[in-house]
C-alpha positions in Angstrom: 46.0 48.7 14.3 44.9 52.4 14.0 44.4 54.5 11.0 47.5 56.2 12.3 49.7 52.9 12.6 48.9 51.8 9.4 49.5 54.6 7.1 52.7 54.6 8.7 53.5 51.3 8.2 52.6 51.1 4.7 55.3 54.9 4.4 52.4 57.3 4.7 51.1 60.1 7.1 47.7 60.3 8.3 47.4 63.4 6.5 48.1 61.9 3.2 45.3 59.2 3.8 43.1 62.4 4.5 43.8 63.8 1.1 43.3 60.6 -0.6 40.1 60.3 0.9 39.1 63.8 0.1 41.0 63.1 -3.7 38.3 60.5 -3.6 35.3 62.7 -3.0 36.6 65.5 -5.4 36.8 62.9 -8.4 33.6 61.7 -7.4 32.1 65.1 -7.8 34.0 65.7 -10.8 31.8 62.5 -12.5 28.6 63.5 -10.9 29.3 66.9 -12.5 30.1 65.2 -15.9 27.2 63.2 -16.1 24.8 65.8 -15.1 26.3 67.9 -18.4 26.1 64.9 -20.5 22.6 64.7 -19.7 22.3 68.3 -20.5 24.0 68.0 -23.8 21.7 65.2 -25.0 18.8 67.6 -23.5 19.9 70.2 -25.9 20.8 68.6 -28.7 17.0 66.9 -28.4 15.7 70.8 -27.9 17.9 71.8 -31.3 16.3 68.8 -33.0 12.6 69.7 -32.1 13.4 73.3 -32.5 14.3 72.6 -36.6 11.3 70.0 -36.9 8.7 72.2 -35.4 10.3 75.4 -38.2 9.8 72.9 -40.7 6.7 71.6 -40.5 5.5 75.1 -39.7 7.1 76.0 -43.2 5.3 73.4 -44.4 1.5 74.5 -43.0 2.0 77.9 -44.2 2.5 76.4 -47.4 -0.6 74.0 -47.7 -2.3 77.1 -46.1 -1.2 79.3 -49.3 -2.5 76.0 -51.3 -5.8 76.4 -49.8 -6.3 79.8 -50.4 -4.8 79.2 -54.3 -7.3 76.8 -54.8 -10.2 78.9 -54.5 -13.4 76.7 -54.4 -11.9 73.1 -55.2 -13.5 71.6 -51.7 -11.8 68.0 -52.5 -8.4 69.6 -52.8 -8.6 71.8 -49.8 -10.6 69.0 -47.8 -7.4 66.9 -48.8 -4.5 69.9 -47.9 -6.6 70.5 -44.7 -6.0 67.1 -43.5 -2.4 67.3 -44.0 -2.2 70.9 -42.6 -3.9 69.3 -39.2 -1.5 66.5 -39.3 1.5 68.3 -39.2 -0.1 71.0 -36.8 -0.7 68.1 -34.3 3.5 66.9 -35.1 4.1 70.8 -34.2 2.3 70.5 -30.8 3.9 66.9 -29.7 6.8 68.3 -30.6 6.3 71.7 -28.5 5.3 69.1 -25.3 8.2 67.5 -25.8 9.9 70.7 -26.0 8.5 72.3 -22.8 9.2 68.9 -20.5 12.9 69.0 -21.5 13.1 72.7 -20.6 11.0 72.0 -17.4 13.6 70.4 -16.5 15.6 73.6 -16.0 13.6 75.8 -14.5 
């Protein structure tokens, strides 16, 4: 039995198997479409979160980096601020990386 035959044995035309089929593709679309922005959405609200962390612990260095300067000549202090100045320098540059692969993703 046909296409034809069938839809019209089961009350339908040809035409409305058509549009069911092509229904079919639309909605498919339509969740392709929503995944892809979910996707996004997660991808920005990552970018937002690395955004604040990198402000933060760049708040942070020019802080210790104020320290430093305070201190004067206290070598064990500064020794011990400078450490923690290049730890949360190397958090700002992961973070950047991570940054800049998301966004590559866009470009």
């Amino acid at each position: 039995m046909g296409l034809a035959c069938k839809a019209a044995a089961e009350g339908e035309s040809p035409a409305d198997k058509v549009l069911t089929e092509a229904d079919l593709a639309a909605k498919q679309q339509r969740i392709a479409i929503k995944k892809q922005r979910k996707k996004s959405g997660n991808d920005h609200a990552k970018m937002r979160k690395l955004e604040s962390s990198m402000e933060k612990n760049e708040a942070k260095v020019a802080k210790l980096e104020e320290e430093m300067i305070n201190l004067g000549s206290d070598m064990g202090k500064i020794a011990e601020l400078e450490e923690k100045r290049a730890k949360l320098q190397a958090a700002i540059e992961a973070d950047f990386e991570k940054y800049a692969e998301i966004e590559a993703k866009y470009e």
